[in-house]
N, C-alpha and C positions, 0 to 999 in steps of 0.2 A: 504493500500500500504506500503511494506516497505520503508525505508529512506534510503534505499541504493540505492534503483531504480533508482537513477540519475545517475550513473555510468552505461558506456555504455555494451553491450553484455550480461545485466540481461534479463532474460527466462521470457517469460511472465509467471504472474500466473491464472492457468487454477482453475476455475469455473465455475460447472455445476448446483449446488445446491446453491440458494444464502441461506441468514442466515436467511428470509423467510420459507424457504423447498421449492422456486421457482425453475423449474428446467427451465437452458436455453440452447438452442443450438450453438454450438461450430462447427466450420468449418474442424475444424479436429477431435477432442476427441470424438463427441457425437455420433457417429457410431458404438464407442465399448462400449455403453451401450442399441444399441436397444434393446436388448434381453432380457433386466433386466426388468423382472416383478414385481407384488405384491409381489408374495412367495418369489422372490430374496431378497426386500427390507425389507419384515418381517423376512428373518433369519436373514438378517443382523444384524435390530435392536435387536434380540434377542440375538445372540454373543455378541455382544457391551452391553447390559444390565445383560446380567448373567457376563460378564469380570468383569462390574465396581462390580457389587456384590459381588462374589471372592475377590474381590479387597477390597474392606470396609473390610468383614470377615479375610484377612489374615492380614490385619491393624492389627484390633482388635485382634490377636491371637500374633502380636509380641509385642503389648504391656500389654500384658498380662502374655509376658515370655514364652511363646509357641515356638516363633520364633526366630533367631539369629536374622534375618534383615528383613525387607519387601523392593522391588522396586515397589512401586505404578506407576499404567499408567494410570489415570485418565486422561481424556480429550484430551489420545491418541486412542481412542478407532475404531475411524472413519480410520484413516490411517492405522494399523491394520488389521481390516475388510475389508476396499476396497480393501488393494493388496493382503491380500491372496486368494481373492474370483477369481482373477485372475488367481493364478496358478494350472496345470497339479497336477494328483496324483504324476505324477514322479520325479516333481521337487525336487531340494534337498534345504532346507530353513536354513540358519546359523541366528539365534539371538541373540541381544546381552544377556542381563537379564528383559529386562520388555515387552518382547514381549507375555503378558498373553493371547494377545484375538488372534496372530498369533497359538499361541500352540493351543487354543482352537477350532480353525477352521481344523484345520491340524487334531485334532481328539485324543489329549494327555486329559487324565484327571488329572482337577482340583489336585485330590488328590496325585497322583502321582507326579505333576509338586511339589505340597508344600514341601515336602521330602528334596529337595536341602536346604531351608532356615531354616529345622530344623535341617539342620546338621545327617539328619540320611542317607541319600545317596548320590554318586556324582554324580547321575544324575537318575530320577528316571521314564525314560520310554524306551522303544524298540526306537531307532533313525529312525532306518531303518526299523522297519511297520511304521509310521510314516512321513518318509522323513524330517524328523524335528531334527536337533543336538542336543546336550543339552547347557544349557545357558552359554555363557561365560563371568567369571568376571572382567578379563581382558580387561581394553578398547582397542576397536578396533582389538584385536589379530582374532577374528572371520571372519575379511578381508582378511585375509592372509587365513587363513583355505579355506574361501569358495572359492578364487580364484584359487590356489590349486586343488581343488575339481573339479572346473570346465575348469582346463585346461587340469586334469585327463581324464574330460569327451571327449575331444577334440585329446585326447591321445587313449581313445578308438575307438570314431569313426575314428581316422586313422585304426586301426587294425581291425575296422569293414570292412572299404571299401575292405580291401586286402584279408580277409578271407570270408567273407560273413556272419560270427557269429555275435550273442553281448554276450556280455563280463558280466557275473551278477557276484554279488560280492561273490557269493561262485564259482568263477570259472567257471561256467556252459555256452555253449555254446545254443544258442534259437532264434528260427526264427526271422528276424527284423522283421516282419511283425506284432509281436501282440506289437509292442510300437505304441499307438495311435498318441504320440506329441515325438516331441526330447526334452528328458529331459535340463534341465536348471538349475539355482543356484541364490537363492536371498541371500544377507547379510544384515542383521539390525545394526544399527549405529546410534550414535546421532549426534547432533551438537557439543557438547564436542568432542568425538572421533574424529571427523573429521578433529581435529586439531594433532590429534598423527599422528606417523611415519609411525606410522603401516600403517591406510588409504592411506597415500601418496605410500608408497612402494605397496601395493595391486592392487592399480591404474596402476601406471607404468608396473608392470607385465600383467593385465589384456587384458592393451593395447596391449601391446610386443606380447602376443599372443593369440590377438584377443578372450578372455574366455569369452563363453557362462554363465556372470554374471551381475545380477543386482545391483547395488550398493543402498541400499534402505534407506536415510536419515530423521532419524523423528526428526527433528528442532522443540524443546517445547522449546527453546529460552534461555537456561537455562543449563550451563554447572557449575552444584550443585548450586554454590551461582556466578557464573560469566555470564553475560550474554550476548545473543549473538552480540548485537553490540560491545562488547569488543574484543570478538575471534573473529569477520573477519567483512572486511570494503564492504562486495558485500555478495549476496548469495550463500549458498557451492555449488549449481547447476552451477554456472557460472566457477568453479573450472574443470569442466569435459572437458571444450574445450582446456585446456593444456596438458589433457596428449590425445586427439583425437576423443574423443566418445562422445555422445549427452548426454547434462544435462537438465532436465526437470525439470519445480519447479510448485507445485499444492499446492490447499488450502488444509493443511491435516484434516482439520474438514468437508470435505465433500466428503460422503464415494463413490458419485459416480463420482468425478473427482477422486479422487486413483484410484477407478477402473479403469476406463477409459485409464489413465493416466499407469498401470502396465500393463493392455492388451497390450496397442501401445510399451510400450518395451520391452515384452516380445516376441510380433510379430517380432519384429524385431533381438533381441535375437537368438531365434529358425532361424531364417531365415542367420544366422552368419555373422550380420554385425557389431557384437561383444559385449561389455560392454553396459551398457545405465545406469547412476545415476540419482534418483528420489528424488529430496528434495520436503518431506511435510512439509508445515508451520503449526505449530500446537503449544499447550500450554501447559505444565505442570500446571495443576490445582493443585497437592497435592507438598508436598516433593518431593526432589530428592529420598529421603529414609527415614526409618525410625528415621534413624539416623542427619539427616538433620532439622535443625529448619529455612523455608524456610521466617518467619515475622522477620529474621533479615538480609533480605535482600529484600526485595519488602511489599509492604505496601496494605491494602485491596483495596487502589482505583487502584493499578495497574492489581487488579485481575477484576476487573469492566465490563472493556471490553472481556477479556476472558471467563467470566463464559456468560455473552450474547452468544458468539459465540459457546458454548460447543453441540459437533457434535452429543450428543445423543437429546435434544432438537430439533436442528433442522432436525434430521431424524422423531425424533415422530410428527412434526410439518407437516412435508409432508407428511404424513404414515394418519393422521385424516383429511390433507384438501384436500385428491385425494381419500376420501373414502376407503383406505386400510388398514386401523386396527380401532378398534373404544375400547371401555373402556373394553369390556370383550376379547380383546387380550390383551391389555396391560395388565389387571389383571396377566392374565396368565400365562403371561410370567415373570409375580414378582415372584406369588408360585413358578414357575419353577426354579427360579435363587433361590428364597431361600431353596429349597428342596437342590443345588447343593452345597450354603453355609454349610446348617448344615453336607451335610457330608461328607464334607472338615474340618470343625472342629471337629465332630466325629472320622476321620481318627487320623488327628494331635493328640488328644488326648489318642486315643489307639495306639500311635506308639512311641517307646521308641528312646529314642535319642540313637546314638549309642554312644560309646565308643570311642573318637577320639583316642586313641594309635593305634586302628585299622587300620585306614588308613596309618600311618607309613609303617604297614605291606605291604601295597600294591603299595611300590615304585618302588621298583625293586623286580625281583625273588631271588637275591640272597642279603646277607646281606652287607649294603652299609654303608661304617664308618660314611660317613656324614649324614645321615640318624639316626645313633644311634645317634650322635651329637645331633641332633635337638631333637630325644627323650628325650632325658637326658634334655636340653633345656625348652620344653614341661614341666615335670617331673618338673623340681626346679622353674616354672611360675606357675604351680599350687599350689605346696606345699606355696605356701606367701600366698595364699590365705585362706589357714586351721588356725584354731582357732587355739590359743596357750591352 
């Protein structure tokens, strides 16, 4: 339970999965997961266990000088997987930077995604085959985009109802008839972010008018070295009934309360009774980043309880005590992740870093004084660093 629970208007938190792999029934939530079968529950675990692999291997690849940065999402893996298994192909999904096992469900590869932190591209997949943005490293600026986006969409179905068209993004006029679901709009975010301007302002517009958006908060408790009973005295889900819309708070280490828990807002999403924000409770197992030395600030007994509760465990726990995966899936699904490892690190290593003056070039079309500035800039920060 959290220690803020005392304070009145806190959401309950919904669990379906206890830390067992027991699964129990829920008065409202357990409806949107009759459907979820064996194969549902083994791809899961398999996204969730090829992420965390990726995850180890890009480790290893920044500190080996491969990498500028790594964001590890260790022990976010469950929150992740349960709400993207939730959305439409046509949703449109804003993340922030460590949303690896979201990119990997949405159907980005591994290799492409690594390109960003090796500095050799600004973003290294198709958004739009996809539905998937590319990562933004700005905190919380990705709330403003997605709301945006989705009051864009709100903009078109007005000019739908009056035309009879939809609107596709090359222009093109097409039957309504072949959209199976009314597209929607997820944003990722953390508990840190949550305290920027940005979130607050995304909010307030969302509201204002009524955007077809999910507000999607992964709480690993942990804003870099500040923690979260510092940044806020209540849970950020109790934060949604001031600007009007419903705030949900789920165990985010268990993949089928996410689920559960993103179908019911998304149903209601699509249905335009507007915004809905999702806080998952969950844990930063590793660093914030690589950059980050996270034993100068939490000690191993406070990792104690967290690695207990760590959501890939208690999925493999349910998956062997209901008979749905036994040692020769789990095998399998390790080769598998590690076949994805090596060539992720294959890629990284045959791919040349680019040339950052390169991207200067690509500010503006035309040559901008300030722009040379920061060249020049650029240009005398490097040269300190050449051997005399």
């Amino acid at each position: 339970m959290h220690e803020n629970d005392k304070y009145p208007g806190v959401p309950e938190r919904i669990q379906l999965m206890d830390e067992n792999g027991t699964v129990h029934e829920h008065p409202t939530y357990s409806r949107y997961i009759e459907d979820v079968n064996a194969d549902t529950l083994r791809e899961a675990y398999r996204l969730m266990y090829t992420t965390r692999r990726f995850d180890d291997e890009a480790t290893a690849l920044q500190r080996q000088g491969q990498l500028a940065l790594w964001v590890p999402s260790r022990g976010q893996e469950a929150a992740q997987i349960g709400s993207a298994l939730a959305y439409a192909p046509n949703d449109y999904i804003f993340p922030s930077y460590r949303e690896h096992a979201v990119a990997l469900a949405r159907g980005v590869d591994f290799r492409d995604l690594i390109t960003i932190f090796r500095g050799s591209t600004t973003h290294g997949w198709d958004m739009k085959a996809h539905n998937f943005h590319t990562y933004t490293k700005v905190l919380a600026a990705q709330t403003l985009h997605a709301v945006g986006y989705a009051m864009g969409l709100n903009f078109d179905a007005d000019i739908e109802a009056e035309t009879g068209t939809r609107r596709t993004g090359q222009g093109q006029a097409t039957d309504p008839a072949e959209d199976t679901q009314k597209p929607a709009v997820a944003v990722y975010f953390g508990d840190g972010s949550s305290t920027e301007g940005d979130a607050h302002e995304s909010m307030v517009f969302a509201a204002s008018y009524n955007a077809p958006v999910l507000f999607f908060v992964q709480n690993n408790r942990w804003a870099i070295s500040v923690p979260f009973e510092v940044q806020s005295r209540v849970p950020v889900s109790t934060r949604a009934a001031g600007y009007g819309f419903e705030g949900i708070r789920v165990d985010g280490n268990d993949v089928l309360a996410v689920l559960a828990a993103t179908c019911y807002a998304m149903e209601k999403i699509r249905a335009g009774e507007g915004p809905v924000l999702i806080e998952a409770e969950t844990y930063r197992l590793g660093p914030h980043t690589t950059a980050d030395d996270p034993t100068k600030y939490r000690t191993d007994a406070d990792l104690e309880g967290p690695l207990r509760r760590d959501p890939m465990l208690r999925l493999e726990k349910h998956l062997r005590d209901n008979g749905y995966a036994d040692d020769a899936f789990f095998a399998e699904v390790a080769e598998s992740a590690q076949q994805v490892a090596s060539g992720v690190r294959e890629a990284v290593l045959n791919t040349e870093v680019a040339d950052f003056e390169h991207f200067f070039d690509r500010v503006y079309a035309q040559e901008h004084q300030q722009v040379e500035d920061d060249r020049e800039f650029y240009r005398t920060y490097i040269a300190g660093f050449e051997e005399e």
